[in-house]
PAKOLNU-104460 format. One record per residue (C-alpha): x, y, z. Coordinates in pm, 1 decimal, always signed. Layout:
N
REC/X/Y/Z
...
***
This chain:
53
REC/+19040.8/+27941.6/+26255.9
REC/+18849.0/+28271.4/+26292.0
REC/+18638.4/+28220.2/+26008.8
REC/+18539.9/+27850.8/+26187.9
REC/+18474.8/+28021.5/+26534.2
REC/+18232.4/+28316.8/+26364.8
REC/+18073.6/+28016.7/+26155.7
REC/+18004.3/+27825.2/+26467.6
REC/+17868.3/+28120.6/+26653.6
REC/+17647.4/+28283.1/+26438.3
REC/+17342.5/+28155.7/+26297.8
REC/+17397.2/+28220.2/+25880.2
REC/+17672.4/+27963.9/+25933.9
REC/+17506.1/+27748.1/+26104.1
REC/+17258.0/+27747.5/+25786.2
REC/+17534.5/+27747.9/+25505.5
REC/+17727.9/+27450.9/+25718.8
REC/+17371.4/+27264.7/+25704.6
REC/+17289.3/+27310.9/+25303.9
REC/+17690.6/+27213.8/+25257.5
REC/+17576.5/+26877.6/+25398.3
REC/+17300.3/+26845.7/+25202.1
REC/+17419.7/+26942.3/+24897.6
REC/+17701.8/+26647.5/+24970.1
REC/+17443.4/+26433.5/+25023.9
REC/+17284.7/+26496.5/+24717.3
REC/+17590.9/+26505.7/+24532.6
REC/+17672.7/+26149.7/+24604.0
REC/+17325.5/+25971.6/+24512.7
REC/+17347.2/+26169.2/+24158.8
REC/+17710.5/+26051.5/+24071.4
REC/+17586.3/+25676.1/+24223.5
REC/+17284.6/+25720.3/+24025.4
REC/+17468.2/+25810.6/+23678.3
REC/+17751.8/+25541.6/+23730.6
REC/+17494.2/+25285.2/+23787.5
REC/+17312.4/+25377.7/+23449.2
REC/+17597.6/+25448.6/+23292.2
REC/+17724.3/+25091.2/+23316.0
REC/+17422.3/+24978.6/+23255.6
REC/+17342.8/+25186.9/+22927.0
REC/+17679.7/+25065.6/+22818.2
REC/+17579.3/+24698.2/+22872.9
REC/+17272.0/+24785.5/+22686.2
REC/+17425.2/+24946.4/+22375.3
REC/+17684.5/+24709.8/+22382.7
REC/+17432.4/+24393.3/+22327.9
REC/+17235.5/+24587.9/+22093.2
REC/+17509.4/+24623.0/+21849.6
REC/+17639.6/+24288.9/+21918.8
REC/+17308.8/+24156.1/+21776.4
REC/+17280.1/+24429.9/+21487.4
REC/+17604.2/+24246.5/+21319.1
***
């Protein structure tokens, strides 16, 4: 609890709170981003050796 109060209160943790919200932020379009082409690379691959044999 003492670490929260000093991080509310001072202005470096104000700053390290922010860029922990934006690195969440970007977190979750890049693992959106790779499941969506994943699946779809899959689907891709998938047809292409379908229609190889």
């Amino acid at each position: 609890m003492e670490l929260l109060r000093r991080l509310g209160c001072d202005e470096k943790g104000q700053d390290i709170a922010e860029y922990a919200v934006m690195l969440a932020v970007i977190l979750v379009i890049v693992v959106g981003t790779v499941r969506l082409i994943g699946s779809n690379a899959n689907n891709v691959f998938s047809q292409v050796a379908s229609s190889i044999q």
